[in-house]
GUZA-536600 format. One record per residue (C-alpha): residue in one letter; x, y, z. Coordinates in steps of 0.1 Angstrom, whole numbers, plus 2048, in hexadecimal, padded with zeros to 3 digits. Example, Ala and Ser with C-alpha at 12.3 -4.5 7.8 and 13.67 -1.06 7.14 Angstrom:
A87B7D384ES8897F5847
***
This chain:
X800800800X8128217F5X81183D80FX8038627FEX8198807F7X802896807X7E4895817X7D28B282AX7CD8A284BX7EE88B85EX7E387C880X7F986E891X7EB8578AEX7D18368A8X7C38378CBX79F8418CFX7A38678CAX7B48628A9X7A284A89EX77F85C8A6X79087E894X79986A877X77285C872X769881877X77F88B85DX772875846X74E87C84DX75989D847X76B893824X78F89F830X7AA88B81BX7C287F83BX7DA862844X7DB854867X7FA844871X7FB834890X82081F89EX80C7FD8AEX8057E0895X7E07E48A5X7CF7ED8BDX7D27EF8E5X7D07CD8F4X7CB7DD915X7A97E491FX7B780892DX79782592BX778812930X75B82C934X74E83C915X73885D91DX717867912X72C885902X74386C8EFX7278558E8X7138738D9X7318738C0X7318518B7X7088558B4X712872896X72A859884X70C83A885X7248278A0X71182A8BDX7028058B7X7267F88B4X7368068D4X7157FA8E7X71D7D78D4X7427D78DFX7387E4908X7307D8925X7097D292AX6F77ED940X6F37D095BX71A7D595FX71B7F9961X7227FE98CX74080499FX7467EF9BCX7587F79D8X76A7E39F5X7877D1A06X7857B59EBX7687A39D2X75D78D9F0X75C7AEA06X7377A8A16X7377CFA22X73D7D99F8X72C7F99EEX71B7FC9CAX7148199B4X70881E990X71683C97AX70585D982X6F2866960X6F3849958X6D883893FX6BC836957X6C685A966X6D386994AX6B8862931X6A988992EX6CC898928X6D888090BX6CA8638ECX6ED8588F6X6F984A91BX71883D925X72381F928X74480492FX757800911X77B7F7916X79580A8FEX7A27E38EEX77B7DD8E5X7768048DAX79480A8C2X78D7E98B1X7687F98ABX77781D89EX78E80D889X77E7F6877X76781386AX785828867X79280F84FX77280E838X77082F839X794837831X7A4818821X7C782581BX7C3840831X7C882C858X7E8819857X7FA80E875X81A7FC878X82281D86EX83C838884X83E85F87EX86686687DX86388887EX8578A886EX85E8C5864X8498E3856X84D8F683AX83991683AX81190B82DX8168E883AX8288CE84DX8428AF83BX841890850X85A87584EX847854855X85882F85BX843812850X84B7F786EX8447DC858X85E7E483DX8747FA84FX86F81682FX86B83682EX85384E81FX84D875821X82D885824X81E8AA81FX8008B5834X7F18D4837X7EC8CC860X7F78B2878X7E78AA892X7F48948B3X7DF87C8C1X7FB8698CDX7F88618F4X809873911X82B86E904X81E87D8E5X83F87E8C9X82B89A8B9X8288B08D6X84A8AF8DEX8588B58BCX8448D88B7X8508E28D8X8348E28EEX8388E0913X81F8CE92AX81B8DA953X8108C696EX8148A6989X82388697EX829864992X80886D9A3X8048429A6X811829995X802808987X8067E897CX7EB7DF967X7EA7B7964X7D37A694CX7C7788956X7AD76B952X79B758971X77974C972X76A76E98AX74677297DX738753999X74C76B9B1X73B78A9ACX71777F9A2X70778F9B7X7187B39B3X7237B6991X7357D9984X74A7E496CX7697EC984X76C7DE9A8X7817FB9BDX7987ED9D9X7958009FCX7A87FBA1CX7B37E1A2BX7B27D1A0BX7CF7D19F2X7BE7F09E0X7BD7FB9B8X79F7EA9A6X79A7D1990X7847D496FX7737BC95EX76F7B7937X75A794939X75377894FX779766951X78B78993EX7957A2959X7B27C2960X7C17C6983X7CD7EB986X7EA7E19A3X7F78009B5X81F8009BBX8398169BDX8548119A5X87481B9B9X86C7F79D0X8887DF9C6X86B7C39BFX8597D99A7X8717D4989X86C7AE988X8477AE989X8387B596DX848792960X84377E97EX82476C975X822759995X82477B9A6X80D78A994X7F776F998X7F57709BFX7EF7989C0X7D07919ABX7C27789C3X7CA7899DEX7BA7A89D1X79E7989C7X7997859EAX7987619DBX7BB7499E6X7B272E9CFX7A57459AEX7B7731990X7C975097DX7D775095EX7EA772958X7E977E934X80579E935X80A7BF946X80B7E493FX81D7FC956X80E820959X80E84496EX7F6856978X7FF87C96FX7E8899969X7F88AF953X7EB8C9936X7FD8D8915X8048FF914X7FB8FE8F3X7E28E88DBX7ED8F78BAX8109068AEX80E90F88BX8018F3876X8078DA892X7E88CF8AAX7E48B58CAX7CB8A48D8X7C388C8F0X7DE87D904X7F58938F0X7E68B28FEX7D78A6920X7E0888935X7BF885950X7BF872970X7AB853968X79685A985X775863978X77A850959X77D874942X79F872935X795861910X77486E910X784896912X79B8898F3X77C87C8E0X76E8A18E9X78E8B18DAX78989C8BAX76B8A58B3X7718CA8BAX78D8C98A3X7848B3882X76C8CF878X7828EE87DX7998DA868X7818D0850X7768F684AX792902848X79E8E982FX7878EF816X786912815X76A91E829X77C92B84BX79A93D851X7B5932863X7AA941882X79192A88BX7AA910894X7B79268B2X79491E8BDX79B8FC8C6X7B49078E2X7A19228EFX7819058F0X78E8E58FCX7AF8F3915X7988FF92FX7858DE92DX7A28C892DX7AD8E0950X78A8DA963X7898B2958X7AC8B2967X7A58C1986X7838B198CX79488F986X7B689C9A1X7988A39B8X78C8819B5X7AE86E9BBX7AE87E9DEX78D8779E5X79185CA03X76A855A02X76784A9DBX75B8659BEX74186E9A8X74285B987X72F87396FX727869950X717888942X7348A494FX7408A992DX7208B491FX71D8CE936X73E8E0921X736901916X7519138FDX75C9368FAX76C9428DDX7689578BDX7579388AEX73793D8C4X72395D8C7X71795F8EAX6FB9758EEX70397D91AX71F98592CX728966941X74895194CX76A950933X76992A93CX749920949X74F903960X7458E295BX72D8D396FX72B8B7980X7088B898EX6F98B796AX6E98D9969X6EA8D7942X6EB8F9936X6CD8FC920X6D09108FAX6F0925908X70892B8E9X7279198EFX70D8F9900X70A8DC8F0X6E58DC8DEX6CD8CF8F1X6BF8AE8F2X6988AE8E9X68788A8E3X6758898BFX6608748AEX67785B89FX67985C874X696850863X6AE84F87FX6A186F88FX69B86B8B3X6AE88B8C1X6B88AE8BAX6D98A48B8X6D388E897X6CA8A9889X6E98BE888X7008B8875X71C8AD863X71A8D6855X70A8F2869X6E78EF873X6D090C87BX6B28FE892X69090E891X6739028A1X65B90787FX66690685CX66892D85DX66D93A837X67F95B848X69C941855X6A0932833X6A4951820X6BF95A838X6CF938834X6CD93C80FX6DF961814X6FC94D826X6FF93280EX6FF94D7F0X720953803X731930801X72492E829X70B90F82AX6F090A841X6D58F1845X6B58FA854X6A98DE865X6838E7879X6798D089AX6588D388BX6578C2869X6438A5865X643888879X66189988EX6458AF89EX64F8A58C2X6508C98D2X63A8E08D8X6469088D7X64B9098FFX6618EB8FBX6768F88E4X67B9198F9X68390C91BX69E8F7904X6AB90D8F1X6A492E8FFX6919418DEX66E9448DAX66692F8B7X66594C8A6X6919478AFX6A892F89DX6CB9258ABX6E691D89AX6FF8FD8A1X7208F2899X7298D2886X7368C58AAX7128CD8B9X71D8E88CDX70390A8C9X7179248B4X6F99458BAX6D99468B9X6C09628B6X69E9698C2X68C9718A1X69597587CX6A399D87AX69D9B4860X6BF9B2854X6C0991841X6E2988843X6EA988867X6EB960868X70696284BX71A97D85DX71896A881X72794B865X74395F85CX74B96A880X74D94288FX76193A86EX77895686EX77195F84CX776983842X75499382DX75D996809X74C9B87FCX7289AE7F6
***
């Protein structure tokens, strides 16, 4: 398979963040390669909860089925807490938001999908998507830019050749010791070596053992030999093993089966379990954050830009936010129809997220009495940047919010979630944005579509899309303001990632205020009309 000369788009990094940026890329029809240095993917179960935000995502690119498919059934979705699995005095708790909970706020809850079982999912449609454009086996060298562009070395593992490629931007989705990151010069600030872990996979027959209190991850508390152990199927588990490296036993464990074997069934409070360890993966906890998420024609994301505490389960799912941020900045600006500018957006957008999921999850390390596992926190992100048009004063970075108080029609929210009648795949207000901008209006309102047809006159496309057409009909007018804060006579206007770009109470006199508010967010300047 021969490697492109150029290609508009290079992502670096076949974990879930690049992988879900390259699918949004090609939904988008963005020409890119994605190179990633593993033969395939992660055979470590390592992130394991999906969030409604993420799985809102994978709903827009017709995966949601699949990642359900590939997860843990809703049965398994509790977190257990106690000395050991035979603990009699264990504590059990289900995911706040969760599907039960959760079901006003989103079409989409959470659930349990381990990375291994997830990646296999993203890349398979990456593949059929873009046949030659996901290869792994495949190692960026190094790069160099060269004024409108970036010239990437890359290594084919396989065959040990070379081959140079041209892209207009590169993007790093390439883990916390991200090789992109550190070439463009980009420092990251913050605690390392805040734990260390052995993870140990592992088969033993557990599911007879915990019957009668099955979760998704079992936490070890005191007096028992503490971490917590995560289960994939009946027999298939993980053992996250706290130890501290600088021990003089720690160097030989990871290939002392026999070792490794005991710490299991001691964790797990069963002498005689019958273990049979599979391998080990060594990791850190750190909590660290990029200065920068964009120099030049280099971007990060992910790992590469944020490395998160695994305690709340946000890390990936903030990485699967950036991606989806990102692919359609690049996508406008690669085709013409947004300036430059609108990349600085991303930064300015996803940075102060990335800085409140860290400090949420630190808080939750120290928290001696267990935390609250959220699944909707990241739909509560509200951006501020030139690419929205809010229409109050309010916070530079509104905070995130753990108690689910779901901002309702704010530009810079998410859209709202409103049930409708279900036609062709239509259940939400969220399928209906999308993959372009989307100006919502309650009626089909001709005054709208004359001012979408003004925009599109210049090269700034729109589609209308009314709540009440048809069979959709599944609002009423004071529905539709208390969500999206307009009378019906408004319309509000919404990014290809779903987020509200402005909105306005009522058609103005001046027809072409929804193209100007489009050439604001794109950071296009007005050609003389």
């Amino acid at each position: 398979m021969r490697f492109p000369a150029t290609t508009s788009v290079l992502v670096v990094g076949g974990g879930p963040v690049g992988l879900t940026l390259s699918l949004l890329l090609s939904e988008y029809g963005v020409e890119h390669l994605l190179v990633e240095a593993h033969e395939g993917t992660s055979l470590h179960p390592k992130a394991r909860g999906v969030s409604a935000r993420s799985m809102e995502v994978f709903r827009r690119l017709g995966l949601e089925a699949d990642v359900r498919r590939a997860g843990l059934p809703a049965s398994h979705v509790f977190f257990y807490r106690g000395r050991d699995l035979v603990d009699p005095d264990f504590v059990r708790a289900g995911i706040a938001g969760g599907a039960e909970e959760g079901a006003g706020h989103t079409p989409s809850p959470g659930l349990i999908c381990s990375q291994d079982a997830l990646e296999s999912v993203l890349l398979r449609r990456g593949r059929e998507l873009a046949p030659d454009g996901v290869r792994f086996a495949t190692r960026l060298v190094s790069f160099t830019e060269d004024g409108g562009g970036v010239r990437a070395v890359l290594e084919d593992r396989t065959t040990g050749g070379r081959h140079t490629v041209r892209a207009d931007w590169l993007v790093g989705c390439d883990g916390a010791a991200s090789t992109v990151r550190a070439a463009a010069g980009i420092a990251m600030d913050g605690p390392t070596g805040l734990g260390h872990f052995l993870s140990i996979r592992f088969e033993a027959p557990l599911g007879e053992v915990v019957a009668d209190r099955t979760s998704a991850s079992y936490f070890l508390t005191a007096p028992g030999r503490g971490g917590f152990l995560a289960v994939d199927n009946d027999r298939h588990w993980i053992y996250q093993h706290p130890y501290d490296p600088r021990d003089d036993d720690a160097a030989g464990l990871p290939h002392d089966h026999r070792r490794l074997a005991r710490l299991v069934r001691d964790a797990a409070g069963v002498p005689g379990l019958d273990v049979a360890v599979r391998d080990t993966m060594a990791w850190r906890m750190d909590a660290r954050l990029a200065e920068f998420y964009r120099r030049s024609r280099v971007l990060i994301a992910g790992d590469a830009a944020h490395v998160v505490p695994p305690t709340g389960g946000h890390g990936m799912n903030t990485g699967i936010g950036d991606a989806h941020n990102l692919a359609w900045k690049l996508a406008a600006v690669a085709r013409g129809s947004a300036g430059e500018g609108l990349l600085d957006t991303y930064q300015g957008e996803r940075r102060p997220v990335a800085r409140q999921v860290i400090d949420l999850s630190l808080a939750n390390s120290r928290a001696r009495g267990g935390y609250r596992i959220d699944d909707e926190l990241l739909l509560t992100a509200v951006y501020r940047s030139s690419a929205v048009i809010a229409d109050s004063d309010g916070p530079e970075h509104p905070p995130l919010d753990p108690a689910r108080e779901l901002r309702r029609g704010e530009p810079g929210g998410r859209v709202p979630h409103l049930p409708l009648a279900s036609v062709s795949g239509v259940s939400s207000t969220l399928d209906l944005v999308g993959p372009g901008f989307t100006l919502l209006t309650h009626a089909d309102d001709a005054a709208w579509r004359r001012r979408a047809d003004t925009a599109g006159a210049a090269g700034l496309t729109v589609a209308v899309r009314p709540l009440t057409t048809g069979a959709r009909n599944a609002t009423d007018g004071g529905a539709w303001t208390a969500a999206f804060g307009v009378p019906s006579t408004g319309a509000v206007l919404v990014r290809p990632d779903g987020h509200i770009a402005w909105r306005a109470p009522h058609p103005s006199a001046d027809h072409t205020e929804l193209r100007d508010a489009l050439r604001r967010i794109l950071s296009v300047r007005a050609a003389r009309e």
